[in-house]
N, C-alpha and C positions, 0 to 999 in steps of 0.2 A: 403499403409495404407487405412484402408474404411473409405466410404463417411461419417459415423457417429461421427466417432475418428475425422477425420479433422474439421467438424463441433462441437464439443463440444469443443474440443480444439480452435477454433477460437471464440468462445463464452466466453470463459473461459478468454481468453489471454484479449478481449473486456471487460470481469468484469476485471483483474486486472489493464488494465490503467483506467479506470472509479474512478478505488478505489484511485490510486496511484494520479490520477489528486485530488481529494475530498480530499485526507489529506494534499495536497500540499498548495491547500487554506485552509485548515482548520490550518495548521503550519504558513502561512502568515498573519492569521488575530493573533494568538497567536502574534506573532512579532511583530505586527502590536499594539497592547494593553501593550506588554510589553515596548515600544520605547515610549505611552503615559506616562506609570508609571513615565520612566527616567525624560519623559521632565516636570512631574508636577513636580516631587523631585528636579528638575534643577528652574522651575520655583519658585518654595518655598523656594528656598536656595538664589534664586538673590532677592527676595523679601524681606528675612529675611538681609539678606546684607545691601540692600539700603535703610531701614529700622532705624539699627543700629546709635542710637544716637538721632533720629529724636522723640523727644516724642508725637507728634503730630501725627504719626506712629504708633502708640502703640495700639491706638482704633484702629485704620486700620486693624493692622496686628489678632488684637484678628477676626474677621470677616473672615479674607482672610485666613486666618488660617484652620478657621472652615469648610470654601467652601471647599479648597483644600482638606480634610483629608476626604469630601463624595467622592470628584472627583477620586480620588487615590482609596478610598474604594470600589467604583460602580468599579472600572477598576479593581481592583484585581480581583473583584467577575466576571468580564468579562473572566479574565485567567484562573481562576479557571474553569467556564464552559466550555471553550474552550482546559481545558486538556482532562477531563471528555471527549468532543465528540473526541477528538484526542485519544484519547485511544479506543476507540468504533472504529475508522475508522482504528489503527493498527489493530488490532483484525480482523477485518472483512478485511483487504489485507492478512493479513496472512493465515487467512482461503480460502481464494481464492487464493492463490499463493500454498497453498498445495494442494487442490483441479487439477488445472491445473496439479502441478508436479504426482496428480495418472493419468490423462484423458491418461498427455504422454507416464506414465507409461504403463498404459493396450496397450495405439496404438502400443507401441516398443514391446511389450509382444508376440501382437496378431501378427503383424508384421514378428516377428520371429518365431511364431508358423509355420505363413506360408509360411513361405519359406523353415522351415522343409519339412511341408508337401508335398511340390514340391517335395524337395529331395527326398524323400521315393516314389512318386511316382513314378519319374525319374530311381530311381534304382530297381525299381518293374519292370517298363517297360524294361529297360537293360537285367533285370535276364530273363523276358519272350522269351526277343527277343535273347539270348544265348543258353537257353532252345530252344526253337523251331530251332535255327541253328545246335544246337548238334542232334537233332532228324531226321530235315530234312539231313544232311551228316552225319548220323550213319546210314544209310539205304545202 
């Protein structure tokens, strides 16, 4: 293979773990936002619990109520941006993983071009050097 193919190809392969590392944290922080969501809805569910009966609770719970439903709010709008760029970074592996799969394409292409080309030379030179022996011992 030429120096070129192995070089775009090694370039190529270097974009797609660059890409593949990027959505890796980009799917960790998603996880990461959604495992906040659980533990507010966890935290809001032991709160509304230990709550129960307690009327002295009640003013309480109307406040803690209100915090939690921004805290959950802000975090969704967290996942939500965080699918948004997770989609943008499939996109752009997938583009670079196709990409790669032409680079290898053309090198296996070119590749076998020439090795053709050997061959036809090979048997050029063959045909000469039979030619020239039928010539020299036909005298």
């Amino acid at each position: 293979m030429t120096k070129w193919a192995d070089s775009l190809i090694r370039i190529s392969n270097h974009e797609v773990e660059t890409l593949q590392k990027r959505l890796a944290d980009i799917v960790e922080r998603r996880q990461t936002a959604e495992m906040k969501v659980a533990a507010l809805d966890a935290e809001s569910e032991a709160e509304a619990m230990q709550a129960q009966g307690d009327v002295e609770a009640g003013w309480y719970m109307i406040g803690f109520r209100q915090g939690s439903k921004i805290r959950r709010d802000q975090a969704l709008l967290e996942i939500d941006q965080i699918l948004i760029e997770e989609a943008g970074a499939r996109d752009a592996l997938s583009l670079a993983f196709e990409n790669l799969k032409k680079y290898e394409h053309v090198a296996e292409a070119a590749k076998v071009a020439k090795a053709k080309l050997a061959g036809k030379l090979e048997t050029a030179a063959l045909d000469e050097l039979g030619l020239r022996r039928m010539v020299v011992g036909g005298r």
